[in-house]
N, C-alpha and C positions, 0 to 999 in steps of 0.2 A: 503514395509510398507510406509504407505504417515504420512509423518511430518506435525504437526500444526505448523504453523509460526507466527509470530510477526513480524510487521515491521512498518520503520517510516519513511516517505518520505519530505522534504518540496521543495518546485521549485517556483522562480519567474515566475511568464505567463505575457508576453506580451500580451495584447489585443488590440483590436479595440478604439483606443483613454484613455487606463487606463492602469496601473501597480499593475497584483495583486500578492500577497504571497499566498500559498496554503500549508497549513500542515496537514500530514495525518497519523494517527497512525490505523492502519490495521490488519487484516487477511490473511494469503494461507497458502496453499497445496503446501508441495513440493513432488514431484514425481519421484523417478528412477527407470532409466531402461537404454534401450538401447541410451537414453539421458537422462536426465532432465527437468525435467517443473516443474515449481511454478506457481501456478493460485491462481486467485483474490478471496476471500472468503467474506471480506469486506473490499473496494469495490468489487464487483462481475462483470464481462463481459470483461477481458483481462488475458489472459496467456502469459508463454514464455518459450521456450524451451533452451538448450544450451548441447552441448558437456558435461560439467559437473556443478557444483554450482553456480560456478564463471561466465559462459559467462550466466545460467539460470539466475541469479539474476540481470546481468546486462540489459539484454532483458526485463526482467520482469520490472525491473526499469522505463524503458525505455518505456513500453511498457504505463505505469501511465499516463507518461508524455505526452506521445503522445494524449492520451484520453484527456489534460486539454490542450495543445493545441489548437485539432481540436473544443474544444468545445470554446476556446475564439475566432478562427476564424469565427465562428458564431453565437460570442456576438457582439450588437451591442454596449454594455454598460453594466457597472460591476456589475448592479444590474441582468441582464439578465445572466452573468456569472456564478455569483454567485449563480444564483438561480438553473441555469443547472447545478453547479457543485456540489450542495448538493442532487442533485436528486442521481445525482452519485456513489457519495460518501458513502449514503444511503444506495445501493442499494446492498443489499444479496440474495439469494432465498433458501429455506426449502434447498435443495439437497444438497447445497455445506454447507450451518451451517453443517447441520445435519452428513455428511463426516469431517466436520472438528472436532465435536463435537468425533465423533469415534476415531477418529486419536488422538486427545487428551488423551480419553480413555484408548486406546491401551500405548500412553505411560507413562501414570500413572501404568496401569498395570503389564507392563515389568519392570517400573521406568530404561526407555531409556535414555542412555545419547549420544551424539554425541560430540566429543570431540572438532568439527568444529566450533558448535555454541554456544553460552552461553545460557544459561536456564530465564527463563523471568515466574512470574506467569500466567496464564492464562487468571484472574479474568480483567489484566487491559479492559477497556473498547474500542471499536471503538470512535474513536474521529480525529475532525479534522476542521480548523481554514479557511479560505479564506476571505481575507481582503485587501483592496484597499491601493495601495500604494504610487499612485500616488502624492497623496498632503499631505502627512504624514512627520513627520519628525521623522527619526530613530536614533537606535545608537547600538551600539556593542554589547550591552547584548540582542538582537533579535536574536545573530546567534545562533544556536543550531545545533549539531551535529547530525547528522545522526546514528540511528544504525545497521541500514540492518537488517538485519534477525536473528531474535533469535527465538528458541526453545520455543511454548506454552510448560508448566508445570504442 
């Protein structure tokens, strides 16, 4: 059975002359079997596999970050960043909604619980922030916690 997932990433990116923040409230598919994989739902165009939950998610993590990386190595400037990085971010396609939409389904139906992950409603929306950080001045109530992975509802 593939799991609808919830997740919420944020990562400082170094770029080409700027400092940006990236936060990202998300979509995937998790998957087992003879490993596991979570893939990207929104955003769409990166998976990751692992031995089990633990190395999948961390891959998977990883796998985000890597995408906003290679994409400030060629920005020249954070307006160019920013603009590749919301194409990204954006980006779903029919087969994977429409798989996660089932898997949703499925466990509304069942009313699945995994004892792993905490339950999240479903309705929250894809959403996600990329902002320059370079000449900002911050302060401690920016930081926000990560959730990793919680169970669509």
């Amino acid at each position: 059975m593939a799991l609808p997932l919830l997740f919420s990433f944020q990562q400082p990116v170094f770029g080409n002359g700027f400092l940006a923040g990236v936060r990202m409230y998300g979509r995937a598919l998790l998957e087992e079997g003879d490993e596991t994989w979570i893939s990207g739902v929104a955003p769409v165009g990166f998976a990751a596999g692992g031995a089990d939950r633990g190395a999948a998610f961390t891959a998977f993590r990883n796998a985000w970050v890597t995408v906003l990386f290679d994409i400030a190595s060629e920005s020249h400037s954070f307006e160019a960043f920013k603009q590749a990085c919301t194409e990204f971010l954006n980006s779903t396609t029919p087969g994977f909604t429409a798989e996660w939409d089932a898997a949703l389904a499925e466990v509304r139906r069942t009313q699945y619980v995994d004892p792993t992950l905490k339950r999240e409603q479903s309705d929250h929306e894809v959403t996600f922030d990329v902002v320059e950080l370079t000449q900002q001045q911050h302060d401690s109530s920016e930081n926000v916690l990560e959730v990793g992975l919680l169970t669509a509802a």
